[in-house]
C-alpha positions as CSV (number, residue, x, y, z in Angstrom):
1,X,48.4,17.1,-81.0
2,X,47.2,18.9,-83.6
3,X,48.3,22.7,-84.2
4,X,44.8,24.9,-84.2
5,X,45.8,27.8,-87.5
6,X,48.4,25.1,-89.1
7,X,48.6,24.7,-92.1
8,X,48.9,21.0,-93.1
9,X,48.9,18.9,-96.7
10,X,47.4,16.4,-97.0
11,X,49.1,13.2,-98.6
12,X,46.9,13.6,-101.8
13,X,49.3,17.2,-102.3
14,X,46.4,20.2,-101.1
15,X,46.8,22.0,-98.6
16,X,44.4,23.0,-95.5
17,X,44.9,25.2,-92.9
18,X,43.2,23.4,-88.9
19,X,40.5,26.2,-87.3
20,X,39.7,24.1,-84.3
21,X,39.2,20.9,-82.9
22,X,35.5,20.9,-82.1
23,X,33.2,17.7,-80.0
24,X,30.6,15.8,-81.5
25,X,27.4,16.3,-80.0
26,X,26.2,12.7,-80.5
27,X,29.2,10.7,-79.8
28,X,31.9,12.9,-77.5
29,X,34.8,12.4,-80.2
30,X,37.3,15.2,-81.2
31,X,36.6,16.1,-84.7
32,X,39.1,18.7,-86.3
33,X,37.5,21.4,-88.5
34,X,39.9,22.1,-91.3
35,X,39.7,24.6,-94.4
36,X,40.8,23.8,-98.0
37,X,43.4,26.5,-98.8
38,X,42.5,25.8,-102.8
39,X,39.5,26.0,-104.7
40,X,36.3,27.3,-102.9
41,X,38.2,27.2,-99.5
42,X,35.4,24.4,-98.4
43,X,35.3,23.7,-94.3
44,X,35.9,20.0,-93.4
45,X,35.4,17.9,-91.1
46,X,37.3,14.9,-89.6
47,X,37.7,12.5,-86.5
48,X,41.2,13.7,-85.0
49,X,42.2,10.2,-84.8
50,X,41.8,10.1,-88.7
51,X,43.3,13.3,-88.8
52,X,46.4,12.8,-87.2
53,X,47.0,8.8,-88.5
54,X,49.2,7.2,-91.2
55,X,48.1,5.6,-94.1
56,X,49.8,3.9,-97.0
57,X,50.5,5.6,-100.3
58,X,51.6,4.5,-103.5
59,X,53.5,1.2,-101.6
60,X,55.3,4.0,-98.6
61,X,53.3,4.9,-94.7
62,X,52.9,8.8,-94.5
63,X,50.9,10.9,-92.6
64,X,47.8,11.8,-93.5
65,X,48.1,14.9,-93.3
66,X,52.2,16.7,-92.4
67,X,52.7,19.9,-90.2
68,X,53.9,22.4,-92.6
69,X,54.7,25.6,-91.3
70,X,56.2,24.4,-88.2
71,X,56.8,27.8,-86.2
C-alpha cells in the first residue's frame, strides 16, 4: 500500500512526495495524488495500480516509483 506523506522517486530519478489516495468520481478506481518535490512542485495524478507497478528500465524491472524515507 502506498505510504500517504512518502516521499518516493520515481524510476526517471525525481522525487515526489504521496498527499493522498483519492476515488475517481467516474470510474471508482484509487488514484494517488502525488507532488513533484522539484521544479514548480506540480500535483499529479495517477491510477494506484500504475503507481505502485514495475516497469522495465534501461534492459532491468524496477519500481515505478521506490519508498524512500522508510520510517
Amino acid at each position: 500500500m502506498v505510504k500517504i506523506n512518502g516521499v518516493y522517486k520515481h524510476f526517471k530519478g525525481n522525487l515526489y512526495k504521496v498527499l493522498c489516495v483519492a476515488k475517481n468520481s467516474e470510474t471508482l478506481q484509487e488514484e494517488v495524488v502525488y507532488k513533484a518535490l522539484y521544479g514548480d512542485g506540480g500535483v499529479w495524478v495517477r491510477p494506484l495500480t500504475m503507481f505502485e507497478e514495475s516497469v522495465t528500465f534501461n534492459g532491468k524491472t524496477v519500481l515505478r516509483f521506490e519508498l524512500i524515507d522508510k520510517d
